[in-house]
N, C-alpha and C positions, 0 to 999 in steps of 0.2 A: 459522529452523532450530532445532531441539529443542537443546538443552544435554545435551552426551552424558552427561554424569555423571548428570542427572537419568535417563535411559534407563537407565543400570548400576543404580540404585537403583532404580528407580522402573517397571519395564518392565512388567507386570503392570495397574498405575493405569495408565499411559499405554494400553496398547492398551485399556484396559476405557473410558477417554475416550473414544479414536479412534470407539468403536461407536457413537457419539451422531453423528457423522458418516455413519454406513452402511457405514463402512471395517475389514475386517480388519484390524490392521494387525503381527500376530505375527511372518510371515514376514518381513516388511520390519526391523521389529525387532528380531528375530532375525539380521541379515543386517548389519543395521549393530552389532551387538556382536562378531558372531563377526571383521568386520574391525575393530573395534576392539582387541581382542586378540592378533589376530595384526598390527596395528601397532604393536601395546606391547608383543610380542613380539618384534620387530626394529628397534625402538628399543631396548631393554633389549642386546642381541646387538651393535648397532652403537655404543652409550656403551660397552659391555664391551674391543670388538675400539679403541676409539679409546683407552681407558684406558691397552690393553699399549700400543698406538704412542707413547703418551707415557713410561709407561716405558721402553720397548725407549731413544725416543731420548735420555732422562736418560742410560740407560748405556750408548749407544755416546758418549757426549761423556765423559763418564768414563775408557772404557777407551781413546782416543785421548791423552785427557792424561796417562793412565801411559803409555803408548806401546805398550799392547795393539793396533797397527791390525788385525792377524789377526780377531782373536776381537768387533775393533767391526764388520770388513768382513762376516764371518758371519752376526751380529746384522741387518745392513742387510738382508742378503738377506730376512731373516724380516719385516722392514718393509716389503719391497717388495710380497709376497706379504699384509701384513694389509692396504698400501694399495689393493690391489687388490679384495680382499675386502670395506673399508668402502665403497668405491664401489660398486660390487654391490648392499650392502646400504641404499645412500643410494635408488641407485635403485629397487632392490623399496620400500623405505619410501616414497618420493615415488608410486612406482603403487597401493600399498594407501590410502597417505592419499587419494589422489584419488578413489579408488574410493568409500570412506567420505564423502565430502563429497556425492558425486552419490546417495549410497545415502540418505544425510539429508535431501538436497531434496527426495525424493519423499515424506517424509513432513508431510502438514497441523501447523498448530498445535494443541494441545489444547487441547479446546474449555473454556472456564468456566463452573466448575457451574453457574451462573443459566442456562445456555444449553440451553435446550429439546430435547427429543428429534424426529425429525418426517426425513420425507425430502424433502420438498417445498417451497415456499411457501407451500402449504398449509397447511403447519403449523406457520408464524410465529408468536407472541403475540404479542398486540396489548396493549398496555400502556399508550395513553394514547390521550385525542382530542379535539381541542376545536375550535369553532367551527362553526357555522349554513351550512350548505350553500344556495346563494342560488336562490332561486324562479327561475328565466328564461323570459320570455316563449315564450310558443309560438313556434315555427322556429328558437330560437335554434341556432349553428351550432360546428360543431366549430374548431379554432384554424385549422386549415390552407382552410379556407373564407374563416374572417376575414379568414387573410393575403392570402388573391385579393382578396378584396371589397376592403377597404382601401390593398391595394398596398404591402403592410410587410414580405412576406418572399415571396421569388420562389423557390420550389421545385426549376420547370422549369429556370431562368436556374443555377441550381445541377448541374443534370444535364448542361446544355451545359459548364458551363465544366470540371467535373472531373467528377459522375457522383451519383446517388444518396448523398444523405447530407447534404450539403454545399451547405446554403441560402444562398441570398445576402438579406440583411438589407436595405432600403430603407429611406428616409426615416423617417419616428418610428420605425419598428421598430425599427431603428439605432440609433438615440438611448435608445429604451427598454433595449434591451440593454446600451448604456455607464451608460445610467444606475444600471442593476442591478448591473453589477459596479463601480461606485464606490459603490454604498451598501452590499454588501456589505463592500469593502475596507476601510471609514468604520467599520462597525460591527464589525469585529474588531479594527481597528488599535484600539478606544475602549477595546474589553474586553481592550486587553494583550497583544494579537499584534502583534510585526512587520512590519513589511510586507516583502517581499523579491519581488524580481525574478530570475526563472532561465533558465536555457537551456530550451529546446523539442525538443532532443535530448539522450539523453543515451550514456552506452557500456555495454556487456554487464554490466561488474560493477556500474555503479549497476541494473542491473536483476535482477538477482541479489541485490543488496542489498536492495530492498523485497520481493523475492518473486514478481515479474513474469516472471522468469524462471529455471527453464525451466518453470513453469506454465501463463504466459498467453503462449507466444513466439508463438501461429499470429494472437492478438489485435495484436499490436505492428503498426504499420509500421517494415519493418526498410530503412533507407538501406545497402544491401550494399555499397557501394562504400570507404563509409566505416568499415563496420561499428556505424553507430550506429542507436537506434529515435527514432522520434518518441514522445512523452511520451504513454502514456496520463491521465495526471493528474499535479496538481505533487507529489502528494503522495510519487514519485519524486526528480525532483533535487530538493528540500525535505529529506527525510529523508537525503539522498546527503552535505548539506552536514556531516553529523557520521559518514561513514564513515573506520572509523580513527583514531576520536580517541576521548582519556581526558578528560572533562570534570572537574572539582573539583565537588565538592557543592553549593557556592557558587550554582553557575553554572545547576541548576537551581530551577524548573521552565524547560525554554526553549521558548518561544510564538510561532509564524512563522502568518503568511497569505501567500498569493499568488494571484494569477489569472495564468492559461496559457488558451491553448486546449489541448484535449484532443485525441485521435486513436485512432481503436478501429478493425481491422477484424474488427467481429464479423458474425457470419454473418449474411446476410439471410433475412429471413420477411415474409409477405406479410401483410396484413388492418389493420382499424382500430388495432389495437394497438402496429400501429409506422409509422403515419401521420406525415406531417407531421416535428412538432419532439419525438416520440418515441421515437425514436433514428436516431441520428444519427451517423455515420462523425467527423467534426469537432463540436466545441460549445466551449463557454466555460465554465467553473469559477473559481471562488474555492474555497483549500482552507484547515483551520486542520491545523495538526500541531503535536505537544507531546512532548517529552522528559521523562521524569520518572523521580522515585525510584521506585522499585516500590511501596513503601507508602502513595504519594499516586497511583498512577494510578489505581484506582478513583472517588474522586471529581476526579480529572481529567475520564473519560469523562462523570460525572455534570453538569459545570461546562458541555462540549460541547453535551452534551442540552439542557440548560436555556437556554444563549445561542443555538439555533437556533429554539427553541423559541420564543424571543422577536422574532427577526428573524420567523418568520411570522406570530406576533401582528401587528406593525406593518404588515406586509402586509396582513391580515386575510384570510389563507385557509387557509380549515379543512384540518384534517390529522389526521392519525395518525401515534402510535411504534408501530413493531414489533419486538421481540426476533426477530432468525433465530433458529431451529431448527438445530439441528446439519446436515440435509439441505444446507441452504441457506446455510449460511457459509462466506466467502472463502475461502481456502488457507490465510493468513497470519493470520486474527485468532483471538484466543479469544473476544469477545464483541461483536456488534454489534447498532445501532440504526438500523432504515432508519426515515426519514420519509417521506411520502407525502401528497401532497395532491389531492382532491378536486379531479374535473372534471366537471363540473357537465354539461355540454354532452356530453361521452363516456361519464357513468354509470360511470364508474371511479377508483383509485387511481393514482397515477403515482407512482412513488419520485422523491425530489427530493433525495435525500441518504441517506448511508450514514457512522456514526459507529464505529469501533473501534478496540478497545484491543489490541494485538498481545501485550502484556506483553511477555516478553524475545524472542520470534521474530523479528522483524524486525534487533534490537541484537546478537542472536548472529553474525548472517549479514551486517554492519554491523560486526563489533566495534565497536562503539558502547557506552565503557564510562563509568562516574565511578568520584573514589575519596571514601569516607565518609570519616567525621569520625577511625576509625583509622587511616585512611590505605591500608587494606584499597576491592581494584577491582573494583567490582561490575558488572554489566549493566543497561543503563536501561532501564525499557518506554517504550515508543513509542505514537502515538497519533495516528487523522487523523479529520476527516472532510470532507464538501463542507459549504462556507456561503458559496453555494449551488451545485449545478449550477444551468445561466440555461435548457435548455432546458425543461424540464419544469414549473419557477414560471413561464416568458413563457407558455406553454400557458394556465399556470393564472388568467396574468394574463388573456388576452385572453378566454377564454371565462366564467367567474365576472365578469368586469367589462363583459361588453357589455351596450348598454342598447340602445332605439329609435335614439338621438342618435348612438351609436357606442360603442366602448372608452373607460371612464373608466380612471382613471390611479391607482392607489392614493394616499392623500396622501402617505405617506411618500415617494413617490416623484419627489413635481410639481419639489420644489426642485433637485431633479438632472436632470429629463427638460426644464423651464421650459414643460413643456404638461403639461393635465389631461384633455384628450380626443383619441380619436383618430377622425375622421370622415371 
């Protein structure tokens, strides 16, 4: 959520950002001032009407103890008639503020200037790329071929027990896949992240607090009974563990990983592109997130980059960073870096992670604050990304690593899998 004050100041820059998004966004901003005004207009009206009541009752205690009761009981009456009136006015104020809260969620974060213009994915930058995309024998096959031929992830068996989306993982598959989210775990917890274990649901206002909702509510699965969603990613109750609280200086930068499975109902579409372990209603994630002072989050994001950067080194599979384009960025961040790696066997890119810096959007809507070194309470920016989602590396694993013999196993991986092929 925007920081209103910046909006007062600042309303002009802010929509002339927003247009890097494709978004109008005057009306909207205009709309959340005109209720900020007239909520500081009756706050102003309701401190005023609460001031007489404390006078009025300084001096009916007064003229009771000269024994004016006449002129105190008169008085009372004019107290009855302001109590009434500040309630009124509590209540218009609680309807204008609420209005104003829902009037600010509809507005994105503003985007960071590095952040490209472009309405599409199309028109991403691409900003880095490294590694040798591997020659495959003639007929080599896409993952979800593999998974038949080998017997490592049952698709169909997935359809039966709950419905498209929702693979069920067999023998090495299984083991590949725990192996991956324990090397991932291994390799964050090394570089200074936490490890932390979370719930798999969470409630309305932690979803409100990353930004999930009411943006992505039709995405959620929503448990109605309970009123809770299942977690599209940790990087929800992860960032939920600091809603409402004032941190000490001290106490940043703070560094959490964890693995969840995830949960998405995104819309389905048909064709090669969302085959297989390419999307997917459930999956598995490891995610990092990071609290920071606002003056280090920059190269915080930077620190992100470079540590994923390296877990796909030791994979050894080629990839690309891409800067989103204003078109193509989340709701909530101001600047982000998808990674993608090469499928050798599909002739395409697959995003395998997504890095961003929220700056203060997410900690507004969070009160998520620290206080500096004058003891003055600031807003933290926030920061996530995946390392890694599992389905789209297992993709990458199995089609860039088959041979004649079968799937070879990355080495980094043999010591956690205790196999090197899959056959």
């Amino acid at each position: 959520m925007l920081v209103l004050q910046a909006i007062r100041d600042n309303k002009e820059a802010i929509s002339k950002a927003l247009k890097k998004r494709n978004l109008d966004a005057d009306d909207l901003l205009s709309e959340v001032l005109k209720l900020d005004e007239k909520r500081r207009a009756l706050q102003t009206e309701m401190d005023s009407t609460l001031a007489q009541l404390n006078s009025l009752s300084k001096e009916i205690g007064a003229l009771y103890k000269s024994g004016k009761a006449q002129e105190a009981n008169l008085l009372k009456e004019k107290t009855t008639r302001l109590k009434e009136d500040s309630k009124s006015m509590g209540d218009a104020l609680n309807a204008v503020a609420l209005d104003l809260e829902q009037a600010l969620y509809l507005i994105p974060n503003v985007p960071n200037e590095l952040v490209p213009a472009g309405s599409t994915e199309e028109d991403n930058e691409e900003v880095f790329r490294e590694g040798d995309v591997p020659k495959l024998r003639p007929g080599a096959l896409p993952h979800w071929e593999l998974a038949k031929k080998y017997d490592i992830i049952d698709f169909e068996l997935g359809v039966k027990i709950t419905g498209a989306g929702f693979p069920v993982y067999k023998g090495k598959g299984a083991r590949l896949q725990r192996a991956l989210i324990a090397y991932f775990l291994d390799r964050n917890t090394a570089a200074g992240y936490t490890e932390m274990q979370v719930p798999h649901l969470v409630n309305a206002a932690s979803g409100f607090g990353t930004g999930q909702l009411p943006d992505k509510e039709g995405q959620m699965y929503h448990v109605t009974a309970d009123d809770l969603y299942l977690i599209p990613t940790a990087e929800v109750p992860v960032t939920n563990i600091f809603r409402d609280t004032i941190l000490n200086q001290q106490d940043l930068p703070v560094c959490y990983t964890g693995y969840t499975p995830c949960f998405r109902r995104e819309a389905g579409s048909y064709g090669a592109h969302v085959r297989g372990l390419n999307r997917l209603h459930q999956f598995d994630k490891v995610e990092i997130v990071r609290v920071e002072k606002p003056e280090n989050s920059d190269k915080a994001l930077t620190a992100m980059v470079e540590h994923i950067k390296d877990i796909l080194r030791e994979l050894k599979l080629p990839f690309r960073i891409l800067r989103l384009c204003g078109g193509d960025l989340g709701f909530t961040s101001a600047l982000t870096y998808d990674f993608e790696v090469f499928s050798t066997a599909q002739d395409r890119w697959l995003e395998i992670s997504s890095v961003s810096n929220f700056e203060t959007y997410q900690s507004n809507r969070l009160k998520l604050r620290f206080k500096d070194e004058n003891g003055k309470t600031q807003l933290a920016h926030t920061l996530n990304g995946s390392s890694l989602a599992l389905p789209r590396v297992l993709a990458g694993i199995l089609e860039n690593y088959q041979t004649d013999e079968g799937i070879r196993i990355p080495q980094i991986l043999v010591p956690y899998t205790g196999f090197d092929l899959i056959d």
